[in-house]
N, C-alpha and C positions, 0 to 999 in steps of 0.2 A: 106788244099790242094785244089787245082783248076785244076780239070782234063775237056780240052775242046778235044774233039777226040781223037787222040794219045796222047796230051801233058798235061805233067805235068805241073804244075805252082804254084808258090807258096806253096811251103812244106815249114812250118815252125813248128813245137813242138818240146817238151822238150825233149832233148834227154836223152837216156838210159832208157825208159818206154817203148819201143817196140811199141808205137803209131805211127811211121814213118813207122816203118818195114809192120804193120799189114794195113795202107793206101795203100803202095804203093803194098803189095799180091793182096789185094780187086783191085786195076788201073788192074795190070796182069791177074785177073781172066775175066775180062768185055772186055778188049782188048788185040788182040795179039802181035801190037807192038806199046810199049811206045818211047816216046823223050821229054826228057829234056837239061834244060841248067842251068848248073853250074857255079858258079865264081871261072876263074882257081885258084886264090887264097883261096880260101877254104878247102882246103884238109881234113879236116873232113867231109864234106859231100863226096868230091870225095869217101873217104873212103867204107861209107856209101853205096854209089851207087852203087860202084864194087861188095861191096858182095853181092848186091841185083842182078848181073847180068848184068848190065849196065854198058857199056865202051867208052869212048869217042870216039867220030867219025866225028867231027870238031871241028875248033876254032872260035870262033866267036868276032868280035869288037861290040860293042854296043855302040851308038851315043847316048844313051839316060842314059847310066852309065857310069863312071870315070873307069868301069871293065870292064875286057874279059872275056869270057865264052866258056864253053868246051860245045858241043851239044852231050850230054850221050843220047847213043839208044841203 
C-alpha cells in the first residue's frame, strides 16, 4: 500500500490474512480522512471497503485504464 496524504494507492495482499484490514486501521489511525479509488468492477474489494467504513462518493472514467472507478471516501 501507497498512502500519499489522504490517499490510498495501491492495496494489493493476499486476501483473507487480515493484512489489508490491519493497513488500512494503521492509514485511519495517521489520518482523519482517507480516499481511494476502486475499479467499479471489482466487487470484492468494494466489499472490502464498505466494511472498512468507506463508501463511494464518485465515479470516475480513467484515460489511462480500460476501467472506471468509484472514489471511496
Amino acid at each position: 500500500m501507497f498512502l500519499s496524504e489522504e490517499q490510498i494507492n495501491g492495496l494489493f495482499v493476499h486476501p483473507y490474512r487480515g493484512i489489508g484490514r490491519a493497513l488500512i486501521d494503521h492509514a485511519k489511525e495517521r489520518h482523519g480522512r482517507l480516499e481511494l479509488f476502486c475499479l467499479v468492477d471489482s466487487y470484492p474489494a468494494q466489499r472490502f471497503y464498505h466494511a472498512r467504513g468507506f463508501d463511494i462518493s464518485d465515479d470516475k472514467s480513467n484515460d489511462r485504464l480500460a476501467f472506471d472507478e468509484y472514489v471511496m471516501t
